[in-house]
DSSP file (Angstrom, degrees, kcal/mol; ACC not computed):
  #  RESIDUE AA STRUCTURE BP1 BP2  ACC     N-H-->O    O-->H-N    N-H-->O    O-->H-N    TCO  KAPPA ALPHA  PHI   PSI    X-CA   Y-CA   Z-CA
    1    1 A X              0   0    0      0, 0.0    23,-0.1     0, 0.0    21,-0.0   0.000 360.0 360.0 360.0 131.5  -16.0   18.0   -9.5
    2    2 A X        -     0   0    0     21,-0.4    21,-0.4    22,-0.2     2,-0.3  -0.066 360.0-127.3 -59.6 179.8  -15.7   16.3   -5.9
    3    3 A X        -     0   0    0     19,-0.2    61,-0.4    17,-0.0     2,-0.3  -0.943  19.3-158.8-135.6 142.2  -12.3   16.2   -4.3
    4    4 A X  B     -A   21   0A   0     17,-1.0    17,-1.8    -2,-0.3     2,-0.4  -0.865   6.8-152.5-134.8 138.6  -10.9   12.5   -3.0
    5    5 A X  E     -B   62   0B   0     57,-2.0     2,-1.2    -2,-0.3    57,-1.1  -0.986   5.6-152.5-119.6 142.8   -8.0   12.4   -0.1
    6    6 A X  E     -B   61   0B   0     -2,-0.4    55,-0.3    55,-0.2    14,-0.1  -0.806  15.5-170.7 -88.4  90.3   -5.8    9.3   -0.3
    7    7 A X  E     -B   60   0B   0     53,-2.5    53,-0.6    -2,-1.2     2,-0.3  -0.633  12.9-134.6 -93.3 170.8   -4.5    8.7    3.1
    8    8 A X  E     -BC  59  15B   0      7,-1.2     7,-2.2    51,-0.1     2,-0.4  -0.967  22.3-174.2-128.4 129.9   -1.8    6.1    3.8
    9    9 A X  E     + C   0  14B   0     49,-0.7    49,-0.3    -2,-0.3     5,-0.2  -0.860  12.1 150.6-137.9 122.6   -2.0    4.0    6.3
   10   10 A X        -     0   0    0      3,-0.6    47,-0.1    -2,-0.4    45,-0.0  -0.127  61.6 -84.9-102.4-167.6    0.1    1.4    7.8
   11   11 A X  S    S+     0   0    0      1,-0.2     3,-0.1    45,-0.2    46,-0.1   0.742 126.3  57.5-104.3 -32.7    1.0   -0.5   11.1
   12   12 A X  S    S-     0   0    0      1,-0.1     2,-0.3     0, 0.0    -1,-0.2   0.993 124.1 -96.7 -66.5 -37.0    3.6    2.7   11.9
   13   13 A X        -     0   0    0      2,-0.0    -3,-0.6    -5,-0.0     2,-0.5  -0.980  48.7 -49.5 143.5-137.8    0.3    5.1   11.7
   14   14 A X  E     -C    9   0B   0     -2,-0.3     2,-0.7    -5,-0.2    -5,-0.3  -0.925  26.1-166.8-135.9 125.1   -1.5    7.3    9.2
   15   15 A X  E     -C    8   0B   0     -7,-2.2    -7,-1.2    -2,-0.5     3,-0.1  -0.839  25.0-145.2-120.8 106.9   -0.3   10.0    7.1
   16   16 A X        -     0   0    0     -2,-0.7     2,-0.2    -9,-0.2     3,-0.1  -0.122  19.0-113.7 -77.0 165.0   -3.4   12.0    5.8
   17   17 A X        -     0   0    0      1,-0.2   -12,-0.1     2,-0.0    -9,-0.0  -0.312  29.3-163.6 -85.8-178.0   -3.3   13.5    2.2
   18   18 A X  S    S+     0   0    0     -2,-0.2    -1,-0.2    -3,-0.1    -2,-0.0   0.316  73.7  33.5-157.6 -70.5   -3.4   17.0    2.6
   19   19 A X  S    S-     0   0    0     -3,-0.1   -14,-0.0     1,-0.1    -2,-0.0   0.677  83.3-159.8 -92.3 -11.1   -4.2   18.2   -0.5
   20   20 A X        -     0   0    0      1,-0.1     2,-0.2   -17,-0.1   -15,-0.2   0.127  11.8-110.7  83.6 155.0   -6.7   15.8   -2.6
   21   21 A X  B     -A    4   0A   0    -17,-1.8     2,-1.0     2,-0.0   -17,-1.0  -0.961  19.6-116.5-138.1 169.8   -7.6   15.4   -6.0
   22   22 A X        -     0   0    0     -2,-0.2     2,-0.5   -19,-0.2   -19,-0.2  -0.521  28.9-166.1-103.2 153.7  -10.3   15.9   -7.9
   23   23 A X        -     0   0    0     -2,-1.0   -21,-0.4   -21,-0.4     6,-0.1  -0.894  21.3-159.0-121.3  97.9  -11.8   13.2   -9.2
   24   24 A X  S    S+     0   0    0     -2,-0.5     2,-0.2   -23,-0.1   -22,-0.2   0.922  81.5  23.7 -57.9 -53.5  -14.9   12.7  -12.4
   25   25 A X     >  -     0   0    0      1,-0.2     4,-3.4     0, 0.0    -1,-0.1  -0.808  68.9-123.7-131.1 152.1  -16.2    9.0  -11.4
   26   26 A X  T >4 S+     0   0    0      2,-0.2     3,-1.7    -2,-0.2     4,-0.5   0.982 128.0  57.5 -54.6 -77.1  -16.4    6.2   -8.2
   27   27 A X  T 3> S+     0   0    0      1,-0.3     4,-1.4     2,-0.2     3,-0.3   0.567 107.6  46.0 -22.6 -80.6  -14.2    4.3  -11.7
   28   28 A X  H 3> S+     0   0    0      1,-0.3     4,-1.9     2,-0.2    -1,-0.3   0.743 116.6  41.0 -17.3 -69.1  -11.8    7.4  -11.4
   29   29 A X  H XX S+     0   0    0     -4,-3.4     4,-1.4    -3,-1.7     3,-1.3   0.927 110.7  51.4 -44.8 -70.3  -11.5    7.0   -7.7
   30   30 A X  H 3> S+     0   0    0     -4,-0.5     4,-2.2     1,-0.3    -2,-0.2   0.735 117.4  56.6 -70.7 -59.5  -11.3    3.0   -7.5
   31   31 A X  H 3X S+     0   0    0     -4,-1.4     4,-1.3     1,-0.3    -1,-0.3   0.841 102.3  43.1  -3.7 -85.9   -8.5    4.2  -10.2
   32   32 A X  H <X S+     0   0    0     -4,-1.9     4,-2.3    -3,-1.3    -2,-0.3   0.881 113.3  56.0 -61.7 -53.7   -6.4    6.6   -8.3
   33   33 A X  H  X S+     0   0    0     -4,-1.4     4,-1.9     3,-0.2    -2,-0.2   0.762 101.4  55.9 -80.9 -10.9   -6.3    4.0   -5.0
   34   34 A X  H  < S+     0   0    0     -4,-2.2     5,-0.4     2,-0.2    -2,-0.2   0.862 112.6  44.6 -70.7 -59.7   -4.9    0.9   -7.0
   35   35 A X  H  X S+     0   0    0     -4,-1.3     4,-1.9     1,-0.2     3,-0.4   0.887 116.3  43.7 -45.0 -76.4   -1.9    3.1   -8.1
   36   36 A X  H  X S+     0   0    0     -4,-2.3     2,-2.3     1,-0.3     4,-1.5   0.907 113.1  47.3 -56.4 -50.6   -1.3    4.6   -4.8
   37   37 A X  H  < S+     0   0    0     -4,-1.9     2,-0.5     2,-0.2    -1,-0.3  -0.533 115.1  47.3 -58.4  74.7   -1.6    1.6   -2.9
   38   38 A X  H >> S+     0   0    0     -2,-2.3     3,-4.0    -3,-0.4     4,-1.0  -0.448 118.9  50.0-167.0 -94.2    1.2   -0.4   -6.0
   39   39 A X  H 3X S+     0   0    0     -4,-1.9     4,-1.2    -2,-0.5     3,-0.3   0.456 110.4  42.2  -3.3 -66.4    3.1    3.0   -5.2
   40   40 A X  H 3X S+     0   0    0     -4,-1.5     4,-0.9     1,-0.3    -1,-0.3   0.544 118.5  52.7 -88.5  -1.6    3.0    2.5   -1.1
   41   41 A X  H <> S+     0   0    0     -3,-4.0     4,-1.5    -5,-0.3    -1,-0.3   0.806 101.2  52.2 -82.2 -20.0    3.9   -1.4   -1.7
   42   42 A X  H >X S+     0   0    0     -4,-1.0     3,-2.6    -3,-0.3     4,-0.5   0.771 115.0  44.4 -92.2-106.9    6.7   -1.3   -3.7
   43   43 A X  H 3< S+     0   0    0     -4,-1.2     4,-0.4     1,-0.3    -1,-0.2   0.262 108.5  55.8  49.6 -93.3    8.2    0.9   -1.3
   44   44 A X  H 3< S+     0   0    0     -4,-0.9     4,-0.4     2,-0.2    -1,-0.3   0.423 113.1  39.6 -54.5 -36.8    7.1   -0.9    1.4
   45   45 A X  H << S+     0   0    0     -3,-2.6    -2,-0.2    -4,-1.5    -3,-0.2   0.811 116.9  50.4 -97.3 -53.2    8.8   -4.1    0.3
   46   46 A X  S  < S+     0   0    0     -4,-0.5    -2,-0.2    -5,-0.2    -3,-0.1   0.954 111.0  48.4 -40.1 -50.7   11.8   -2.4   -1.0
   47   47 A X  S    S+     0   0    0     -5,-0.4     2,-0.2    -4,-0.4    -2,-0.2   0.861 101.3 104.9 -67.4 -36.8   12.1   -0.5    2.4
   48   48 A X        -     0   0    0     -4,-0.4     2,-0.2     1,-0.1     4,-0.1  -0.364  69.1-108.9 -54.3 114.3   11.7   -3.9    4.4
   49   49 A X        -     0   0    0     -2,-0.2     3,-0.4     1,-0.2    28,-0.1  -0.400  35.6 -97.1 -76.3 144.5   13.7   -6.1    6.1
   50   50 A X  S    S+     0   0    0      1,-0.2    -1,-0.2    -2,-0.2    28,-0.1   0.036 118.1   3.4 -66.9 141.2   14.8   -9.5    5.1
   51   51 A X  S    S+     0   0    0      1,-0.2    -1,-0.2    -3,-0.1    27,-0.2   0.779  80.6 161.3  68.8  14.0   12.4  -11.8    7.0
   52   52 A X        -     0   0    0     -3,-0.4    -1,-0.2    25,-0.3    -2,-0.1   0.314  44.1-134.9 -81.3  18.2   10.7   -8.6    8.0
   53   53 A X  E     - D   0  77B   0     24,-0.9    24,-1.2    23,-0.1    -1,-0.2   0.008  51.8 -26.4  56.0-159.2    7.3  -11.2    8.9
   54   54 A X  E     - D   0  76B   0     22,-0.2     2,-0.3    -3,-0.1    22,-0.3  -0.429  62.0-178.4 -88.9 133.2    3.7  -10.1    7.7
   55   55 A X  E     - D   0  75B   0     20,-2.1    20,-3.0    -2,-0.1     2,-0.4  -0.997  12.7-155.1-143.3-177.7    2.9   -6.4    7.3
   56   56 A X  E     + D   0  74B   0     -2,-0.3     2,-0.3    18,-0.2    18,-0.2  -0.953  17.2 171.5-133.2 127.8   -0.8   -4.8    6.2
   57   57 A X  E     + D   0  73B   0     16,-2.6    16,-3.1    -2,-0.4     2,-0.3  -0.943   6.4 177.1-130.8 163.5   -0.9   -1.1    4.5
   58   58 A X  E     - D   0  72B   0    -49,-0.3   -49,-0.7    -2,-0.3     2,-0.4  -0.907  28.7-120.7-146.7-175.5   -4.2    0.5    2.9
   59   59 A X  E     -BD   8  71B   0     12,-1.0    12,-2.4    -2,-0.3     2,-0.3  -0.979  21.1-142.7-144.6 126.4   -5.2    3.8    1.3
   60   60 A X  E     -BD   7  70B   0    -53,-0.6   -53,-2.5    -2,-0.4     2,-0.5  -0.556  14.9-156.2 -77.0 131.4   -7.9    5.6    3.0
   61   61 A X  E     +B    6   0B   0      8,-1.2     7,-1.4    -2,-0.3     8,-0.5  -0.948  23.0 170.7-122.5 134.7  -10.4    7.4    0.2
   62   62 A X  E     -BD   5  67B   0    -57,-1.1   -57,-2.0    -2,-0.5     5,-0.3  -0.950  20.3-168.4-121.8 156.5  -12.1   10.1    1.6
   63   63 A X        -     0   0    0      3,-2.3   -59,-0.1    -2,-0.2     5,-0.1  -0.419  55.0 -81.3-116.7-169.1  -14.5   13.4    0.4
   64   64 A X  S    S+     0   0    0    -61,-0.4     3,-0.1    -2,-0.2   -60,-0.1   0.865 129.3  47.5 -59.4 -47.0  -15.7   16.3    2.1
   65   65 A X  S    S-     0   0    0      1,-0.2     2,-0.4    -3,-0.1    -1,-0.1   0.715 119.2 -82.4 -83.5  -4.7  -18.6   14.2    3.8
   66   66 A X  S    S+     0   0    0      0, 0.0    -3,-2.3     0, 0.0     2,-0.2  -0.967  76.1   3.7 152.1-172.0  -16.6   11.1    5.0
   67   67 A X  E     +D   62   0B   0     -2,-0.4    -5,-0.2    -5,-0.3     3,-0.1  -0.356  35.5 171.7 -63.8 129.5  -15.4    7.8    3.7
   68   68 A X  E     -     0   0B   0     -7,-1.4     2,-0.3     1,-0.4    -6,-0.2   0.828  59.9 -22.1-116.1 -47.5  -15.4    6.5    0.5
   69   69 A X  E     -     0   0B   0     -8,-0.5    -8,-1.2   -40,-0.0    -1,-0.4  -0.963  45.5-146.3-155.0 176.0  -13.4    3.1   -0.1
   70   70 A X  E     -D   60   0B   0     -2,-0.3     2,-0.6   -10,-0.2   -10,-0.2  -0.939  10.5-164.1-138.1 112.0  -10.4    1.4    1.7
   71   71 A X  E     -D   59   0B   0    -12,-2.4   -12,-1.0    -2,-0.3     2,-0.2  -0.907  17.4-160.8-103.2 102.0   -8.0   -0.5   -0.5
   72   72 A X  E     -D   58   0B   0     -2,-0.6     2,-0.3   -14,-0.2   -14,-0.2  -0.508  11.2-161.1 -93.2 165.2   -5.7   -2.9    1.6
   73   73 A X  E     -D   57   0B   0    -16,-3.1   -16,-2.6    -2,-0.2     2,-0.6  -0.912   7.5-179.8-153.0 122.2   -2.6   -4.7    1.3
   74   74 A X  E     +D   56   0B   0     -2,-0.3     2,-0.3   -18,-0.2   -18,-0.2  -0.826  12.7 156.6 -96.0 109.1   -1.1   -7.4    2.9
   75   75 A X  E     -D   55   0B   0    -20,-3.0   -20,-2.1    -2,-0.6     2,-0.3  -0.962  23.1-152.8-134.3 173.8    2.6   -9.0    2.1
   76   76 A X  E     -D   54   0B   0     -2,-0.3     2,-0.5   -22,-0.3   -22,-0.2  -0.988  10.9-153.2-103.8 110.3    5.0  -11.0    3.9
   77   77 A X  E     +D   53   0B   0    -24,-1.2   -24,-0.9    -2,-0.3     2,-0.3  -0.885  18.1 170.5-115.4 135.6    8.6  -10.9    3.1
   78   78 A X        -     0   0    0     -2,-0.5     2,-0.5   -27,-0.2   -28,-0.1  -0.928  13.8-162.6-134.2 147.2   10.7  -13.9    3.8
   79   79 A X        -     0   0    0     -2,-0.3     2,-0.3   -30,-0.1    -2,-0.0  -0.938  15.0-153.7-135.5 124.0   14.7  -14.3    2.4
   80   80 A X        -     0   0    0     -2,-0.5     2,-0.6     1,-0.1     3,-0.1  -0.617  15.7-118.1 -91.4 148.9   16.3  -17.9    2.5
   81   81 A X        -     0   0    0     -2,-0.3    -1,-0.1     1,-0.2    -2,-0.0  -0.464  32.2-112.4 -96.3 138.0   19.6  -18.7    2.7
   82   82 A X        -     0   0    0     -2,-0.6     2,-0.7     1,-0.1    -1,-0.2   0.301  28.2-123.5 -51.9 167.3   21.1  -20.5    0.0
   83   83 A X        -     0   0    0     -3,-0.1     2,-0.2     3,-0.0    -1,-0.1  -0.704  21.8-107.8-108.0 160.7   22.2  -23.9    0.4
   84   84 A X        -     0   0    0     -2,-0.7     2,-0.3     1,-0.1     3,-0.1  -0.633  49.3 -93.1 -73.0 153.7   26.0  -25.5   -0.3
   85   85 A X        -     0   0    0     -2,-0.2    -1,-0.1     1,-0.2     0, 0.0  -0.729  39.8-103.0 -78.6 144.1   26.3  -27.4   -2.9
   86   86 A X        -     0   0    0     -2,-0.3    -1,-0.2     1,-0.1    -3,-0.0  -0.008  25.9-145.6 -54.8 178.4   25.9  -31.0   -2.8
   87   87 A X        -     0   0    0     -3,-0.1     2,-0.2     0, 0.0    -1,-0.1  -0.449  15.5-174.7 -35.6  19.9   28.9  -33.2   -2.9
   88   88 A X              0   0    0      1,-0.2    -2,-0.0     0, 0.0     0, 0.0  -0.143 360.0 360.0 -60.6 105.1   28.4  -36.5   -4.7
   89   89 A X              0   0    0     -2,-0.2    -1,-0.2     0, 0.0     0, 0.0   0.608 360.0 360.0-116.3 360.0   31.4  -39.0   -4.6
């Protein structure tokens, strides 16, 4: 069974997977990088500062021979400040 590396990479730089798994089907892969990328957003968003503008993270799939798929992710987090409440008289 091949072996797939997940890297993660974001705007700070890339932190390769190290150890792999292996992996039956391309389905299986496609699989495995929708999770870790949901993992490295949530995170990401948590971890983020209010207003913290636009940032872009992906998960790298790789084999033995090279590249296999690239799954990006883009969000923007923006925090508004409440308003007063009207006044009517």
């Amino acid at each position: 069974m091949p072996r797939y590396y997940f890297d993660l990479r974001d705007d700070k730089g890339i932190a390769p997977d190290e150890e792999g798994l292996e992996l039956s089907s391309p389905r299986a892969v496609q699989a495995e990088a929708a999770k870790s990328v949901a993992d490295f957003a949530r995170d990401a968003i948590l971890s983020a500062p209010p207003s913290g503008g636009r940032q872009t993270m992906a998960i790298d799939v790789r084999d033995d021979k090279g590249p296999v798929m690239q799954v990006t992710f883009a969000f923007a987090l923006e925090t508004f400040t409440p308003r007063a409440p009207r006044r009517d008289h």
